[in-house]
C-alpha angles and dihedrals in degrees: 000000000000130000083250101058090041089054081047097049096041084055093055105036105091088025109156100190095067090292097311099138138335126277100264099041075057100049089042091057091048106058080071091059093255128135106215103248102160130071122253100232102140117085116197097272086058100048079062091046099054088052102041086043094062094043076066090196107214100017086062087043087051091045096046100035081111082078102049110032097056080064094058127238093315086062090057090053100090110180098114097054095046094053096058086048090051080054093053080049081058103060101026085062097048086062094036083052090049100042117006104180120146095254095039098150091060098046100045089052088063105047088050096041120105110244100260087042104046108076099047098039083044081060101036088051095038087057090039094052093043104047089041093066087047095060089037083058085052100039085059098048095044082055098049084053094057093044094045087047101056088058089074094040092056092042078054092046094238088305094128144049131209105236104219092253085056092058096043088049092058095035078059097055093044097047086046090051089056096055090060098047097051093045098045098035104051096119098061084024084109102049093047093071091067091055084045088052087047093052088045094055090041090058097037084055088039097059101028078050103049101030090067093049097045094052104041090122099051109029120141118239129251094265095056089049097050102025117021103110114193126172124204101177146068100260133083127285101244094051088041081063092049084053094061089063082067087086095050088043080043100043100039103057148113092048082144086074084090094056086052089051091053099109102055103042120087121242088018096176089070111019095060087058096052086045098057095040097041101048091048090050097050088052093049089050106038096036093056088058096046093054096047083057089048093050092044100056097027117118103267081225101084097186102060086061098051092044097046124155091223087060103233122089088217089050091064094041079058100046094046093056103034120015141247093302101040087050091045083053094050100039089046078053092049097047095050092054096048083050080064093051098049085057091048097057095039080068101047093042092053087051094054089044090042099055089042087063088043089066084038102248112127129075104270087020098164096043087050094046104076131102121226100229084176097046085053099283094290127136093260096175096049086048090057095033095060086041089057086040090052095051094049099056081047090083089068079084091066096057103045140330092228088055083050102047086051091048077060104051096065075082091076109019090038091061104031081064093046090047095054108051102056086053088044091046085054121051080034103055109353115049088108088058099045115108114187116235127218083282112052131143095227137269081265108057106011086094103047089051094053093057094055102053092043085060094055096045099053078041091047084043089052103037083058094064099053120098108256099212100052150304095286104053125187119231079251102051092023109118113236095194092111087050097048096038096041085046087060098036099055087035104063087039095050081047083060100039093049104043116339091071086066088062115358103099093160134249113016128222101247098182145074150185093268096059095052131087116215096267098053089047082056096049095048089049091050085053090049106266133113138206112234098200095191090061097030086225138126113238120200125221105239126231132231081263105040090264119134113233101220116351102062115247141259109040092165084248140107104287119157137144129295 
């Protein structure tokens, strides 16, 4: 038996809820106010691999290579830029230690938050995160329809060009394909991260491997990879250089997919930290590599590779090193690993839907709320529902690529967003209340921390909305992502402010006496709750300013103080 079925076993042996998770997972849970619902299949390794799986390495580097390339050869370095995000890891993991639940941002919004803030930032973040998954969802299948179509194109040698109906049409079938495959899959769905980490590290040595020997002729020397500046734009040098962050920022997201695997992934206290972490860090080092060997056997001629016939920047790096049939090899290898991200982020996005119409906040909430005991204990309807959604918001494609390419960037702002405020909410009005996890940075440096990565990621939210080509767009060139992001934002909270703030009194308690075993009941009184049997209800000790210390807080039941 592995290390990994063991961890997987161990989660499930003295589970209460027909073997769903261990004892303490399941004490742990409930001292949020939450019944465990869903099974424990990922094992820490998994939960990794979900995460490192839907930052896709070298499929994002090859999608967002327009950012970096204009910038010349330094753009494409990326050391600076993926160690602020390493610092956002940082923070993000000392909360998901402390208190891993599916729809952590929210709720941590809302424990943080002071009383008169939390219930409409614990909106706000809960719509911003969730939306921004979606459109990474669609960010990545749109993707995978480019990169699936260039093959063709190559095999065609450039005689042919996908009409936009072609490539929604495409986009549609793969984001379809993905909603089979994450509802009828959801026993091995762990384990298949780990085949999805393993295709991701084929491709990355393939390339890194082949590039180098395609090109030996022709390879560009050490100072052209680290200090040949170009700039392609109409901005200055110096911002042309700040745009190129935007394919780390890009390329190294959706790390919050771990907290949103939290509860189903055995030992969650410590395996959402190493996720995060791990998965971030992997990117940083790998992806430094990746770029200097990209940098190293790309046409001097930077244009020619923008402006490729085949349509993607990476095809003609390939091309250019190996030939038509070494490029049609790789990019039928990149597509299918982006195939794998799209899957990965279609489950991570149904479980933060799905936790957000646990606690009754989105439209259809109670249609969307229940579990499929008979599809594996997994939120089926939240899986299809962001898959319709997804295809939905596609069409944007068929109006414009620019509409489109704003649609997507709800997958960074969106979550930036959504990453930012539960940090701020913390150091600001909730360091009193914050209790480490097994995994903290320290009293010394978790703050600090916390401040940092709250500055790159305002500065990340802002660097996405500029136009990437220069300061006097065109309606065709002109980024949309103001308009997109600022369209979501005032809308949930004019949502809140309208008609949620009548009812919407943030996370639920989900759980009561008669779901727990002895030893859970003992764990949630030492944490300062207390199980009212009468009422078969969880009651929250109340803080010196209304907050709950533990549970959330406004489940719409009958919490008082004890």
């Amino acid at each position: 038996m592995t290390n990994q079925d063991e961890e997987r076993k161990a989660s499930t042996a003295s589970a209460p809820d027909d073997a769903l998770a261990s004892e303490d997972d399941a004490a742990i849970l409930a001292k949020l106010g939450y019944k465990q619902e869903l099974r424990r299949n990922f094992t820490m390794i998994e939960v990794f691999g979900i995460a490192f799986s839907i930052m896709g390495l070298l499929p994002s580097i090859a999608s967002t290579l327009s950012y970096s390339i204009p910038a010349g050869p330094v753009g494409m370095v990326w050391v600076s830029a993926s160690g602020f995000i390493f610092v956002v890891g940082l923070a993000m993991a000392d909360l998901g230690s402390a208190m891993p639940t599916s729809g952590g941002l929210y709720w941590w919004t809302h424990f943080f938050s002071s009383p008169k803030t939390r219930n409409p930032l614990c909106f706000l973040v809960g719509y911003s995160n969730t939306l921004g998954l979606v459109g990474g969802l669609c960010s990545i299948d749109y993707a995978f329809a480019l990169m699936f179509l260039s093959v063709i194109v190559v095999a065609r040698d450039g005689n042919w060009t996908p009409s936009n109906g072609i490539i929604y049409g495409t986009f549609l079938a793969c984001v379809c394909c993905h909603g089979i495959l994450a509802s009828t899959m959801s026993k091995i769905m762990g384990k298949l991260q780990t085949v999805f980490v393993v295709a991701n590290f084929i491709l990355i040595f393939a390339t890194i491997i082949a590039l180098p020997i395609g090109a030996r002729h022709n390879r560009n020397d050490g100072h052209y990879i680290f200090a040949q500046t170009e700039n392609s734009t109409t901005w200055p040098t110096g911002w042309a250089f700040m745009l190129a962050w935007l394919s780390p920022i890009w390329t190294i997201g959706a790390f919050d997919s771990c907290v949103h695997m939290s509860e189903e992934a055995a030992n969650a206290t410590k395996a959402v930290p190493f996720g995060i972490l791990m998965s971030i860090g992997s990117c940083w080092f790998f992806g430094f590599i990746i770029v200097i060997v990209l940098a190293a056997c790309i046409n001097p001629d930077l244009s020619s590779v923008t402006g490729s016939k085949f349509g993607q920047p990476m095809a003609q790096i390939y091309f250019d090193a190996i030939g038509k049939h070494g490029t049609l090899g790789l990019m039928s290898l990149l597509f299918i690993v982006q195939f794998l991200m799209g899957l990965s982020i279609l489950v991570a996005a149904s479980r933060q839907a799905w936790a957000f119409s646990r606690d009754g906040a989105l439209p259809f909430s109670r249609f969307f709320r229940p579990i499929s005991q008979k599809f594996g204990y997994i939120p089926l309807r939240t899986i299809w529902g962001a898959v319709f959604l997804a295809a939905i918001l596609g069409l944007l494609s068929l109006i414009a690529p620019a509409a489109a390419q704003a649609l997507f960037s709800l997958a960074v702002a969106g979550n930036n967003l959504a990453w930012g405020i539960p940090i701020f909410a913390r150091v600001v009005w909730g360091q009193k209340k914050f209790k480490p996890g097994p995994f903290y940075t320290g009293d010394r440096f978790s703050v600090p921390i916390a401040w940092v990565a709250i500055t790159f990621l305002v500065f990340g939210t802002l660097l996405s909305m500029f136009p990437v080509e220069g300061p006097d767009p065109t309606p065709q060139n002109m980024n949309y992502t103001v308009v997109i992001n600022s369209a979501v934002w005032f809308g949930a909270l004019a949502y809140y402010y309208i008609d949620a703030r009548k009812w919407f009194t943030g996370p639920k308690i989900t759980i009561d006496s008669d779901d727990l075993t002895e030893a859970q009941q003992q764990a949630i009184a030492d944490d300062g709750l207390e199980i009212k049997g009468l009422e078969d209800m969880v009651h929250a000790k109340v803080g010196g300013d209304g907050s709950r210390d533990g549970s959330g807080s406004g489940s719409g039941s009958d919490v008082k103080a004890v």
